[in-house]
C-alpha atoms as one frame of an Amber mdcrd trajectory, in Angstrom:
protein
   0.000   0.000   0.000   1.371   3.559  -1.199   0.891   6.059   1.599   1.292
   9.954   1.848   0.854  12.159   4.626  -1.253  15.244   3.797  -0.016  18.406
   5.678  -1.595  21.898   6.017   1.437  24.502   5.621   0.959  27.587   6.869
   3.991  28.693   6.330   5.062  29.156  10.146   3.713  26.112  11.500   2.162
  23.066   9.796  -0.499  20.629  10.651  -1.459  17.168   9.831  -4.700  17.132
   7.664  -4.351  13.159   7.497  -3.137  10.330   5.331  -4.051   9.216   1.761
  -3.470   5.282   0.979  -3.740   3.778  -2.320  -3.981  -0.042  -3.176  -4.533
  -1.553  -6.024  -5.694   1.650  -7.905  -8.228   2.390  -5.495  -7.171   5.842
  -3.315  -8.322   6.011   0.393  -8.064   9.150   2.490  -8.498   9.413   6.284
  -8.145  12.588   8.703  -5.939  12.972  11.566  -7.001  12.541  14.998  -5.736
  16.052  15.820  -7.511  17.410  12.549 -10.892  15.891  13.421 -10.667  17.513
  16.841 -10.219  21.090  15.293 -11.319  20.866  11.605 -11.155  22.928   8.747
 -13.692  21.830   5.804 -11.556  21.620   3.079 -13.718  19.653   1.020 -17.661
  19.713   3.518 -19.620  17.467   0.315 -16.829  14.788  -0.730 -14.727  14.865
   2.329 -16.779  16.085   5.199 -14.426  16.011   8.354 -15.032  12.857  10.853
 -13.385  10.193  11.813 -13.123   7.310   9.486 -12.194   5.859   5.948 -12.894
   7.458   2.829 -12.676   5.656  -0.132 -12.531   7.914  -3.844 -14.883   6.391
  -6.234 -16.234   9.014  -8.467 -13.110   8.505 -11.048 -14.990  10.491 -13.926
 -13.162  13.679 -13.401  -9.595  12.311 -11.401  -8.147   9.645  -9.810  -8.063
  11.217  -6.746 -10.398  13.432  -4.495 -11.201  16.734  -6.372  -9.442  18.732
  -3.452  -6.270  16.621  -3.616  -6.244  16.753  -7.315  -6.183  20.393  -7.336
  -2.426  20.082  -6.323  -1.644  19.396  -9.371  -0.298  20.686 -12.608  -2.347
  21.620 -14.976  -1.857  19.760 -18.768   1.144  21.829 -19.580   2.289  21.009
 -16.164   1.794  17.425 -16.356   3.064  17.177 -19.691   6.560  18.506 -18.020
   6.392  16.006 -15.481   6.034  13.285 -17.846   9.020  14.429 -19.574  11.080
  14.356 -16.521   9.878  11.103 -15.482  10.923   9.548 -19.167  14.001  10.850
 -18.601  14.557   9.452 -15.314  13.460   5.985 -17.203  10.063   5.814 -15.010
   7.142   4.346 -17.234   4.710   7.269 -17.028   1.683   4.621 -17.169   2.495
   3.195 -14.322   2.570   6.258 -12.111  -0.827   7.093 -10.606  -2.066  10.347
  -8.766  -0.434   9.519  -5.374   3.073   9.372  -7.671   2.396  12.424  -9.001
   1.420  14.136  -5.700   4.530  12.737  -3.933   6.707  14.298  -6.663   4.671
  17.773  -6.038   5.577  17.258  -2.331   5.817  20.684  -0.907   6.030  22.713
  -4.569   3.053  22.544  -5.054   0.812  25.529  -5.227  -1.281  26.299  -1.959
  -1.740  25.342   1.597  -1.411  21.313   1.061   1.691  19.596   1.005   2.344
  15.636   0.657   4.908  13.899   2.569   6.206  10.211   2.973   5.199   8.896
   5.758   7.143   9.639   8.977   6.283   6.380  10.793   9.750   3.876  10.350
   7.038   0.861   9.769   5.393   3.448   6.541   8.913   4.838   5.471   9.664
   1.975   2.933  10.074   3.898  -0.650   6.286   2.678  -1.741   5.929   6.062
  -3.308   7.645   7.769  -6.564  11.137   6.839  -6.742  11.777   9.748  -9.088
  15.289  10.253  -7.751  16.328   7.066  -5.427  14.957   4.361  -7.525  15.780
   4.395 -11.241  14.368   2.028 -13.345  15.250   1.242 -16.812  12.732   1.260
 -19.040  11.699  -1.666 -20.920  13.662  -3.088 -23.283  16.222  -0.240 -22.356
  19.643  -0.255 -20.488  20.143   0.323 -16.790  23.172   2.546 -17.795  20.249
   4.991 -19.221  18.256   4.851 -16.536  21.215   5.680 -14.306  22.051   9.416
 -15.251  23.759  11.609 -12.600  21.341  13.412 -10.605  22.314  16.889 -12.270
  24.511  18.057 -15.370  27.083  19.088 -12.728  27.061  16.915 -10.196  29.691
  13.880 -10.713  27.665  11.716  -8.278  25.470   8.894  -9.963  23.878   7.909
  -5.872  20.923   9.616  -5.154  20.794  12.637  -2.890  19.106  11.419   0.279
  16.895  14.863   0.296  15.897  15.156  -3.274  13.763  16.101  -4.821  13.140
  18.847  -1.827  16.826  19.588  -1.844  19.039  20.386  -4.530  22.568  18.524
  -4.674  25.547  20.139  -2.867  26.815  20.858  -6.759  23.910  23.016  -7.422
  23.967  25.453  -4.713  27.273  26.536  -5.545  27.362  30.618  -6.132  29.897
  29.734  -9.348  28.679  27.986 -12.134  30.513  25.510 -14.355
């Protein structure tokens, strides 16, 4: 099961909305204990705020709940995205809306923010692997798949912080 934790960033302190799950295509979202307690409505029809399980199954319009999906790019925007993710030798079919949302992390425009889980149990990397798992594509070489992380950066690991942080090549004032 593919997991992200859904924050509220207000830009000087953050709270935990709650977690969306996703198994087998199917996307679940459930609020925080904390967030029930003191709730916000971010969604009152689809996702009115109590405790329990929702489960997202009005796919006509997104894969995920409307509110979620409006975290992310527009068509331009995804079209981008999929050309990063080709490049990084990812097969854009198999990445779903959670993917997508993980890669958005805390870019994204407005208040919500998506973050791997921070239980140890949760951490395994379930989610994109956009920059610490590279896959080659099929049929295609593993040498492809592995590019360096940047055009300057010698390393061919992944930086432990990426995609949130850039690699210790790129924040360097002179540029090579």
């Amino acid at each position: 099961m593919r997991t992200l934790e859904v924050r509220l960033d207000w830009g000087d302190s953050q709270v935990v909305v709650g977690r969306l799950a996703e198994q087998q295509r199917r996307v679940y979202f459930e609020y925080g204990g904390a967030f029930v307690a003191a709730p916000l409505p971010l969604s009152p029809f689809k996702l009115p705020v109590r405790s329990g399980l929702f489960e997202h199954t009005e796919r006509d319009f997104a894969d995920v709940f409307g509110v979620f999906n409006d975290s992310l790019p527009d068509g331009w925007g995804l079209l981008l995205m999929d050309r990063e993710f080709s490049k990084r030798g990812l097969d854009r079919g198999s990445l779903s809306a959670l993917d997508r949302l993980a890669y958005i992390g805390t870019r994204g425009m407005g208040a919500l923010t998506y973050h791997p889980p921070a239980e140890p149990a949760d951490a395994e990397p379930l989610w994109i692997p956009t920059w610490t798992r590279r896959r080659a594509k099929p049929g295609g070489s593993w040498r492809a798949a592995s590019r360096r992380c940047c055009r300057r950066c010698a390393s061919r690991a992944a930086h432990p912080a990426a995609p949130v942080q850039k690699c210790s090549s790129e924040s360097t004032a002179t540029d090579t």
